[in-house]
C-alpha positions in Angstrom: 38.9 -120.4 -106.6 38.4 -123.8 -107.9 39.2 -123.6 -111.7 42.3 -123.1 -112.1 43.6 -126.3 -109.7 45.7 -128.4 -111.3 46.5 -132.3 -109.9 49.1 -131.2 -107.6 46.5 -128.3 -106.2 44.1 -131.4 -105.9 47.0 -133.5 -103.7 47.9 -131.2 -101.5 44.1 -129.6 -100.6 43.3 -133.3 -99.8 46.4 -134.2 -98.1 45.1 -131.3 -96.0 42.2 -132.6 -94.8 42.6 -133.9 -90.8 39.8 -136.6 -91.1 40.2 -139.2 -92.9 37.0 -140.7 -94.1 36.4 -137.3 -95.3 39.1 -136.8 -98.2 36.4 -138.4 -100.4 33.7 -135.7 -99.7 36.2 -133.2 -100.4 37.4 -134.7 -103.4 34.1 -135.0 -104.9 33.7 -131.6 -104.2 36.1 -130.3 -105.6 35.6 -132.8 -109.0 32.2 -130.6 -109.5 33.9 -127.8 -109.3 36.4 -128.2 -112.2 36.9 -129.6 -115.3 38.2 -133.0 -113.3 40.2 -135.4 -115.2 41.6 -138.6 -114.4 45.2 -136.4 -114.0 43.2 -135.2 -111.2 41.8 -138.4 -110.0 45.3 -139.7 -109.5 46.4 -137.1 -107.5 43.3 -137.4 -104.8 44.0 -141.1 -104.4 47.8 -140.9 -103.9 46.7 -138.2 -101.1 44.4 -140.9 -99.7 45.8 -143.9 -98.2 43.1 -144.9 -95.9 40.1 -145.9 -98.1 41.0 -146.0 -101.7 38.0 -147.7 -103.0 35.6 -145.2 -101.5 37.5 -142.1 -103.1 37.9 -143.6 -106.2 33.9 -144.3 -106.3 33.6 -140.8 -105.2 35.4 -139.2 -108.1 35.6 -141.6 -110.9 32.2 -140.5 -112.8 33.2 -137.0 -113.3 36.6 -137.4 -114.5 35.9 -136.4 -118.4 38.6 -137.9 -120.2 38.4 -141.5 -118.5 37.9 -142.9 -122.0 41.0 -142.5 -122.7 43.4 -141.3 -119.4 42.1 -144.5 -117.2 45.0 -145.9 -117.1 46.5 -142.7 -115.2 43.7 -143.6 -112.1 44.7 -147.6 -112.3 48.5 -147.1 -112.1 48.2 -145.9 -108.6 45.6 -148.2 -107.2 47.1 -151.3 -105.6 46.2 -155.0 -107.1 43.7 -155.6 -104.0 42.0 -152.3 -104.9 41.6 -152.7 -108.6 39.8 -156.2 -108.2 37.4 -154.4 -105.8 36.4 -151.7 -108.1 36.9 -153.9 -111.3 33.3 -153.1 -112.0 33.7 -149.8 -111.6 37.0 -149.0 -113.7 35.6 -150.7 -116.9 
């Protein structure tokens, strides 16, 4: 079911979830499910406006081309968010 989701699959699955502080569970779910890339990544963040931080830490370790697509998870994270996780994002 899961392999074939594409960023926009990712987005609207989460957007779908009722509870809010669980879109990160979800999202990590589905990350190990797929071959999850940071397309991907940016597409379960913009679904989550609540707690960005925490789905970010969720997914970021198993996007597999964050080496070189970063920039693609960074451009939708606020200022205030990307000085929280500035550890995390290098």
């Amino acid at each position: 079911m899961f392999a074939s989701f594409t960023p926009d699959d990712v987005e609207t699955t989460i957007d779908n979830v009722d509870f809010v502080f669980d879109k990160p569970a979800v999202a990590e779910l589905i990350a190990t499910k797929i071959t999850f890339t940071c397309a991907h990544a940016a597409a379960a963040i913009r679904s989550c406006s609540h707690d960005r931080p925490s789905m970010v830490r969720a997914i970021l370790g198993h996007c597999v081309d964050k080496q070189t697509n970063m920039g693609q998870v960074t451009a939708v994270l606020t200022e205030w968010v990307r000085d929280v996780l500035a550890e995390e994002l290098q």
